[in-house]
BADOGU-866157 format. One line per 2 residues: number of its first residue (from 1); for each residue x, y, z of C-alpha. Coordinates in pm, 1 decimal. Each point is the difference from the previous one (the first is absolute). Last residue first. Example, Ala and Ser with C-alpha at 12.3 -4.5 7.8 and 13.67 -1.06 7.14 Angstrom:
2
2) 1367.0 -106.0 714.0 | -137.0 -344.0 66.0
This chain:
286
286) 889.2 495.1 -1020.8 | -144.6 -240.5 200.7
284) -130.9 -343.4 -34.7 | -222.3 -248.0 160.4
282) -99.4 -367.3 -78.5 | -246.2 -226.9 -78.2
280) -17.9 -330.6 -154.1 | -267.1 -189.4 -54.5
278) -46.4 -422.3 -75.1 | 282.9 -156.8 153.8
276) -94.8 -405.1 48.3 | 81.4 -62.8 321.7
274) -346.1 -149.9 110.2 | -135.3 310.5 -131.7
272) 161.2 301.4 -88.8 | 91.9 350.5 117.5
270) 339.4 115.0 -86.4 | 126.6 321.5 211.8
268) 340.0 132.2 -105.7 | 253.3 163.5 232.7
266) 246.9 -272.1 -127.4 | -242.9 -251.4 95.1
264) -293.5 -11.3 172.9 | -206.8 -246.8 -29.8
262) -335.2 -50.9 75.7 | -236.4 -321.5 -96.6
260) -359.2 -83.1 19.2 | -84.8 -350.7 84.7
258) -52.3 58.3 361.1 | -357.5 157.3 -116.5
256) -161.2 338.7 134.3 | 108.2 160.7 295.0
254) 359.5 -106.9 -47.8 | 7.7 201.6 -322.3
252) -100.0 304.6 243.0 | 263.8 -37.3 257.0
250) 237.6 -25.9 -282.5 | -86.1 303.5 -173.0
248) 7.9 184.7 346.0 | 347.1 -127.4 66.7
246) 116.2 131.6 -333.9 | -147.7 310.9 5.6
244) 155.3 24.2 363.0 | 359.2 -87.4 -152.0
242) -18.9 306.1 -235.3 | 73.7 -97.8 -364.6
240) 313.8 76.3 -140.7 | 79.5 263.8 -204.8
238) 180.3 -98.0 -350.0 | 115.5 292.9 -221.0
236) -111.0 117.7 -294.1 | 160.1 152.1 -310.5
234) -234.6 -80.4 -278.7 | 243.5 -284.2 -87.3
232) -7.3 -147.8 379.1 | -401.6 4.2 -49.5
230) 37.1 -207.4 -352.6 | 247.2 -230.2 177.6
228) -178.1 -51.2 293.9 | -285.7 -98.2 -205.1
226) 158.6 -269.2 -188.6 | 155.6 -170.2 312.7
224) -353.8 35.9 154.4 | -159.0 -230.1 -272.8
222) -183.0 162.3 -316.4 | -340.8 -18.4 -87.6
220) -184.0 119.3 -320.0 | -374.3 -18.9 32.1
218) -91.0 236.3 -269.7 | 21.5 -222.0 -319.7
216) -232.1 179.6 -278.3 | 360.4 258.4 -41.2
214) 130.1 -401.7 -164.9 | -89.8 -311.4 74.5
212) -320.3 -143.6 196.8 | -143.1 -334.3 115.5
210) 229.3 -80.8 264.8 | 43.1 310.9 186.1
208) -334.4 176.1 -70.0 | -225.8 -342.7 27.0
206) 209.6 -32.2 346.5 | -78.7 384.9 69.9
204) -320.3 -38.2 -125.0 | -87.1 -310.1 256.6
202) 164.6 170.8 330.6 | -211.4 282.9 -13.2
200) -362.6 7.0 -158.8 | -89.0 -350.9 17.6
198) 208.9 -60.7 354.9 | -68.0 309.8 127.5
196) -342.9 19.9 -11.7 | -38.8 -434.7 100.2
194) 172.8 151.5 363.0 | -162.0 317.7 41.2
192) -347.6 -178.5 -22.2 | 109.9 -301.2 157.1
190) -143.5 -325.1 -124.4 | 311.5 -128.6 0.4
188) 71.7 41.6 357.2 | 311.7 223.9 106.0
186) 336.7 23.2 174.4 | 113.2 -384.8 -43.0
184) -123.1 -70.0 -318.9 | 130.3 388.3 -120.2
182) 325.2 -143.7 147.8 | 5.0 -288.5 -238.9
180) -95.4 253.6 -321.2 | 291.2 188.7 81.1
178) 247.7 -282.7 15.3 | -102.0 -132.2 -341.7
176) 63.9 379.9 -130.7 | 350.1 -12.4 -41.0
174) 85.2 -326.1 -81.4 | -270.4 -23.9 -286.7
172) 129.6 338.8 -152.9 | 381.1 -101.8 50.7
170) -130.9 -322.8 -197.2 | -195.1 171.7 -283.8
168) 326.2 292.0 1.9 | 256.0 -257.2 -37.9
166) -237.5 -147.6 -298.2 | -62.8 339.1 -212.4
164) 314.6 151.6 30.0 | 128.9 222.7 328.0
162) -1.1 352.0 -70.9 | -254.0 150.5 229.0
160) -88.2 -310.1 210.0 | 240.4 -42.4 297.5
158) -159.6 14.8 323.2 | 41.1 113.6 361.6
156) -346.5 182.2 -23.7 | 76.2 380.1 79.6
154) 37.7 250.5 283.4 | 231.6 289.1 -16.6
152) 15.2 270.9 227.9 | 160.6 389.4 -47.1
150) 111.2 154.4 278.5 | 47.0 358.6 122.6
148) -22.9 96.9 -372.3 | 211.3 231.4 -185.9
146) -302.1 74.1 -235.7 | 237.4 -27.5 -287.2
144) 71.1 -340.3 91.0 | -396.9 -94.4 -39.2
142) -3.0 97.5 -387.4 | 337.1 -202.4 -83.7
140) -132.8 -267.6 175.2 | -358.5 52.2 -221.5
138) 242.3 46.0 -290.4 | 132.1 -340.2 76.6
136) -308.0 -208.0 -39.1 | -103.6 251.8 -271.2
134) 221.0 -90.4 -248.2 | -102.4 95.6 -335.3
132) 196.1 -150.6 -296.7 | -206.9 -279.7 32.5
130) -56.0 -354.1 137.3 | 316.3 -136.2 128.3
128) 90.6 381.1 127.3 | -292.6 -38.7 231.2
126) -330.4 -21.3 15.8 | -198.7 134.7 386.9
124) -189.5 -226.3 131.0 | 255.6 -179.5 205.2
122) 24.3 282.9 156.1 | -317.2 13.1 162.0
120) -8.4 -235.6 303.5 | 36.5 281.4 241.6
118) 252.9 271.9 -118.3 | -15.4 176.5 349.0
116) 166.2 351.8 -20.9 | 82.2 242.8 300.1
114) 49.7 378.0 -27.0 | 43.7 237.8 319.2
112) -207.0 272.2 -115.2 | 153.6 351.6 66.9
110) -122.1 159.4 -297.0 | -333.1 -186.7 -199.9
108) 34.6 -329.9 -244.2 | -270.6 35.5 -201.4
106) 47.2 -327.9 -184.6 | -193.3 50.6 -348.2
104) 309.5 225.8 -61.2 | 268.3 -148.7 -19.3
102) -146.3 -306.6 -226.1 | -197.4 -277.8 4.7
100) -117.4 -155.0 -317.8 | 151.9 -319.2 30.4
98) -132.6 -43.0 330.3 | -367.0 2.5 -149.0
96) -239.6 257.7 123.4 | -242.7 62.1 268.3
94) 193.9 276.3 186.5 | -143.3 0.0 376.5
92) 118.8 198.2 254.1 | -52.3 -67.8 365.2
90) 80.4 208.2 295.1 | 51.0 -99.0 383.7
88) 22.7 144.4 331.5 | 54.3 -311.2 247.0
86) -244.5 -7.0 288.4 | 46.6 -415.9 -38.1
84) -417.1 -32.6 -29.7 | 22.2 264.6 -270.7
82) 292.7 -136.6 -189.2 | -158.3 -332.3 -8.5
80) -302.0 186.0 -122.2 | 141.4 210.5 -253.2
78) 186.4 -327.8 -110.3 | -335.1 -155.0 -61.1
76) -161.6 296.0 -202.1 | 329.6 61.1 -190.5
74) 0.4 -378.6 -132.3 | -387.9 11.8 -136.8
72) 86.2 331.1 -173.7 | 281.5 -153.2 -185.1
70) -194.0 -294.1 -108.8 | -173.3 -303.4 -5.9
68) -50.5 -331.3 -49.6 | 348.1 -171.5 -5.2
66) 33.0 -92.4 -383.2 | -204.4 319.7 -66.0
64) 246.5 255.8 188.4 | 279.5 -197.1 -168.1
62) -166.3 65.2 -350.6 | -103.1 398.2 60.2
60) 387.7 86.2 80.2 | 113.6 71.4 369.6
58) 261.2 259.9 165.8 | -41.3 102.2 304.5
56) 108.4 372.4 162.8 | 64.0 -122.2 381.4
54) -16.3 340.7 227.8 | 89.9 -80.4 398.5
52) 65.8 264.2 220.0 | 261.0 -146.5 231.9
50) -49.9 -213.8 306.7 | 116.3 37.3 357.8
48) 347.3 161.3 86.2 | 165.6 -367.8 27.6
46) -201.0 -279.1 -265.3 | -297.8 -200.4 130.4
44) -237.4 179.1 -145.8 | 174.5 -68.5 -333.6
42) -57.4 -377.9 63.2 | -375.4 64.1 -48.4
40) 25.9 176.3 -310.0 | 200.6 -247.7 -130.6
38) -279.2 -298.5 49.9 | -251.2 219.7 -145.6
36) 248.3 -12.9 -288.1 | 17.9 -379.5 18.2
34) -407.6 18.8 38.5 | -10.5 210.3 -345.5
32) 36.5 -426.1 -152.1 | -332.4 -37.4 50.9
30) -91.1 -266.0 -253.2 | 122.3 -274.3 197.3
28) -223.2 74.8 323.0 | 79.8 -155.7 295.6
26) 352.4 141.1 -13.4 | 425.2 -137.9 -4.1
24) -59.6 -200.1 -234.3 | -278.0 -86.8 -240.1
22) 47.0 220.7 -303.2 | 362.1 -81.8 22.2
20) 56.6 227.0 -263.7 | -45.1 358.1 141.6
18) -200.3 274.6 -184.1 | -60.2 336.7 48.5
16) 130.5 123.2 -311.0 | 292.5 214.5 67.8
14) 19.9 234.3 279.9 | 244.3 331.2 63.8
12) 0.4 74.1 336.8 | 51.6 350.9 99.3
10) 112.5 71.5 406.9 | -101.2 340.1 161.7
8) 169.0 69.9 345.8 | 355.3 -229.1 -24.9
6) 279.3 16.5 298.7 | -135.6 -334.5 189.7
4) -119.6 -108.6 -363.8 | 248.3 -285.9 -39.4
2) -150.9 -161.1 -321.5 | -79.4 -353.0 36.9
């Protein structure tokens, strides 16, 4: 976390509120704004008392519909959280695709401390294996202007965005075989939220991955190693995560099935199940 015993007004800069493990961590898979609810609370805790809180978020008409609903639904429930935690808060919504973000959709105002989550988004973004237009590292490019506090990473420990046809139909299977065994766990079949994400989530992003080539191929993974290297290029450093985050995280997987997995390595955190690695998350700093 950001150490906010010196910060008043703190900006957050949100990507698609989203998280993979639609089960973990939550009741509620397609809720994913709890992990921010979740950093609101931890920011009471921090020395001084908590900052001013404004969280600009950034979310495209198709991920709004694949979790059923949008901006405005996410700023009511944070208002609340932030409301029951006395924390004064301000939410900005820009309903546009991340590769159309620029400068100025951000309004970034003086003497914000600046922090970036790139939740489950990057992945999104093409590459320089697709086009001449790069907008997985422009949007690094874009955030290291902001001379951010910290900048977080989360993303499925995969590798799909170059890999040929048949390594990517078994990294595919791999990957997502896990996540479908702790939805078993974490939810009934006949749940609402459950079959929702299922048909509208995980099953076009495995249709996406396996079934498409090209710009019409959108789920593009990359393992850690990968992403290091594209954050190292855009001149970041690594931060490591706070030991409390880490504790909590932990206290919460324990909450809910045996079989999920933490590890923390290298100041990394990859979340799995039954030791298979399935998210990794990490911190950097300019």
């Amino acid at each position: 976390m950001v150490q906010t015993a010196h910060v008043k007004r703190l900006w957050i800069w949100q990507f698609q509120f989203w998280i993979l493990l639609r089960s973990f961590f939550f009741e509620s898979c397609a809720q994913p704004n709890k992990v921010l609810a979740f950093k609101v609370r931890i920011l009471l805790l921090q020395p001084g008392g908590p900052p001013s809180i404004r969280i600009t978020g950034i979310d495209d008409s198709t991920s709004a519909y694949a979790r059923g609903g949008g901006l405005e639904i996410v700023r009511q429930r944070l208002s609340k959280v932030a409301e029951l935690c006395k924390v004064p808060f301000e939410f900005h919504a820009a309903a546009i695709s991340a590769t159309d973000v620029q400068f100025e959709n951000l309004r970034i105002q003086p003497g914000e401390a600046v922090a970036v989550n790139f939740a489950m988004m990057l992945h999104h973004m093409p590459d320089e294996s697709v086009g001449a237009q790069n907008h997985r590292d422009r949007l690094l490019r874009l955030a290291k202007s902001l001379s951010p506090k910290v900048v977080m990473l989360v993303e499925q420990e995969a590798n799909t965005n170059t890999a040929p046809f048949v390594p990517r139909f078994l990294e595919t299977m791999n990957h997502f075989l896990p996540i479908f065994e702790s939805i078993d766990v974490s939810l009934p079949r006949d749940h609402k939220e459950r079959i929702n994400v299922e048909q509208h989530c995980l099953a076009r992003e495995i249709v996406n991955i396996i079934a498409c080539e090209g710009p019409e191929r959108v789920e593009r993974h990359e393992l850690l190693g990968k992403w290091r290297s594209r954050f190292i290029m855009a001149g970041f450093k690594p931060f490591p995560l706070s030991s409390f985050v880490n504790s909590t995280i932990k206290s919460l997987l324990q909450s809910y099935c045996d079989k999920y997995t933490l590890e923390d390595k290298d100041g990394v955190l990859f979340l799995g199940w039954m030791n298979r690695a399935i998210v990794a998350s990490c911190a950097w700093r300019c």
